[in-house]
Structures are given as structure tokens and as C-alpha cells.
C-alpha positions in Angstrom: -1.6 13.1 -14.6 1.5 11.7 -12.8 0.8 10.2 -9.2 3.7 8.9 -7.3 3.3 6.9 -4.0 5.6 5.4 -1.3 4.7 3.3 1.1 6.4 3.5 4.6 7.0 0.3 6.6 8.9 -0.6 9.9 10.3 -4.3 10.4 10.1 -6.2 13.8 14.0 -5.0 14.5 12.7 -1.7 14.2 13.9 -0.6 11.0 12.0 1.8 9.0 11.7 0.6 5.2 10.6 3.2 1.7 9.7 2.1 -1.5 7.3 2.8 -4.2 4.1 1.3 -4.8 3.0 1.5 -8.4 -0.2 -0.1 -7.9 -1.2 1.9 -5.1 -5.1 2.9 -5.4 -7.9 3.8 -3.5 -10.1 0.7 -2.8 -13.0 2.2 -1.4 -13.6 5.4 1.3 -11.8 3.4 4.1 -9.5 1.2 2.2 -6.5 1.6 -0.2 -4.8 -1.4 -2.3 -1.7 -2.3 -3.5 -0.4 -6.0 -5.0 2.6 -7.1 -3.5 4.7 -9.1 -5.8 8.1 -8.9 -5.3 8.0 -10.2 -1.5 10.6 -7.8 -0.5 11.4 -5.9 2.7 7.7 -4.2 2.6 6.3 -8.0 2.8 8.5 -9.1 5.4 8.0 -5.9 7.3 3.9 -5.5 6.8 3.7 -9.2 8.3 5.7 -8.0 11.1 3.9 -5.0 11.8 0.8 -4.3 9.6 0.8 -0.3 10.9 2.3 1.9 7.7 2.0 5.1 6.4 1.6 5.9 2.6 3.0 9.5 1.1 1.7 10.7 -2.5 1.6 13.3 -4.8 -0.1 14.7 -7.4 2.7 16.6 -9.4 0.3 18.1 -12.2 -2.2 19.7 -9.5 0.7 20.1 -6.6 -1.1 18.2 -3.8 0.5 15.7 -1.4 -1.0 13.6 1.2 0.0 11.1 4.0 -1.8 8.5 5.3 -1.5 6.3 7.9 -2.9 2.4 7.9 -3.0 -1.1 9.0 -2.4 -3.6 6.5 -4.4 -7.4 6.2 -2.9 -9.4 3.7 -5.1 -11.3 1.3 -4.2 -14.3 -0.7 -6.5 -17.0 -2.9 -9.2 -15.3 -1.1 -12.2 -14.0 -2.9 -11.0 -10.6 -2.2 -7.7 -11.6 -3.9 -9.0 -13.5 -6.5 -11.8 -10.8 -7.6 -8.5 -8.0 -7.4 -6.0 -10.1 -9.5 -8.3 -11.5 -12.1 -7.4 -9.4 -14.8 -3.8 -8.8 -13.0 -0.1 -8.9 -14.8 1.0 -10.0 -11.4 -1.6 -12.8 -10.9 0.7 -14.6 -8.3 0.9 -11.6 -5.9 -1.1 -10.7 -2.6 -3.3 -8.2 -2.3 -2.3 -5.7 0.5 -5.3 -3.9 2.0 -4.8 -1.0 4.0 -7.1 0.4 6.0 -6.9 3.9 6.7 -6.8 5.4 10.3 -5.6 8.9 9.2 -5.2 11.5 6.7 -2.9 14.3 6.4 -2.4 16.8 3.9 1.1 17.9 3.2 0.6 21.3 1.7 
């Protein structure tokens, strides 16, 4: 099944910022995931202003979704340590977002 996510940021100048998030999941019922490791825009902006949306979509089953968050950042916590221990990207940070909202887009 194919699942594509982007994550929606906005920088302290106000600038709105999409890019795909590979390692986008679902954490728990409140709380999605992703590692950030390339400590682009997204990084710069998320420390800026933790509020982002994520859109997905399942292309197989034709369903879409937003939803709206507030980021914490975790690094060489035990959150992060517990998330990246079997990680190809051991040196990233661990972007928790906790979710506000949740729109369907169909």
C-alpha cells in the first residue's frame, strides 16, 4: 500500500514551507512521529514555530487526511533514544507532533 505524507511548516518570516516526510507515522492516538535528519527548512521552521499541519494519502484505498499539530523536538532523550535505536538515521531528532485536529479530505 503506497502512503505519501507532507508536512506543512511556516518559518518566523512567515514563509510557508512543503516537503515530504518519509518517516511519518502514527505514534500513538494523540501523537504522530517523524525523524528529522536533514536539518533543513522544516527544522529551522518547526523551532520557529512548532504549529504544522500534515497532508496524506492513501492512494490504493483513495483516502486523504489533514492534520493539524504542535511539534516538541526530542534529542538524546529517552524518547529519542528508544525511537532511533534501531534507526538508519541514528543522528536525527525525533519530531513529535501532537495532534489538535483532524480533517478528512474526501
Amino acid at each position: 500500500m503506497t502512503r505519501c505524507f507532507f508536512l506543512a511548516t511556516n518559518g518566523a518570516d512567515g514563509q510557508p514551507q512543503v516537503g515530504p516526510k518519509g518517516s511519518l507515522r502514527v505514534l500513538d492516538d494523540q501523537h504522530l512521529v517523524y525523524l528529522e535528519y536533514t536539518y533543513g527548512q522544516a527544522f529551522e521552521n518547526v523551532q520557529a514555530n512548532p504549529k504544522v499541519a500534515v497532508t496524506g494519502w492513501d492512494v490504493k484505498n483513495h483516502v486523504s487526511l489533514r492534520v493539524n499539530g504542535t511539534v516538541t523536538l526530542h534529542k538524546d532523550d529517552d524518547l529519542a533514544k528508544r525511537l532511533l535505536a534501531d534507526s538508519a538515521h541514528p543522528e536525527a531528532t525525533v519530531a513529535v507532533i501532537e495532534i489538535d485536529a483532524i480533517y478528512a479530505l474526501n
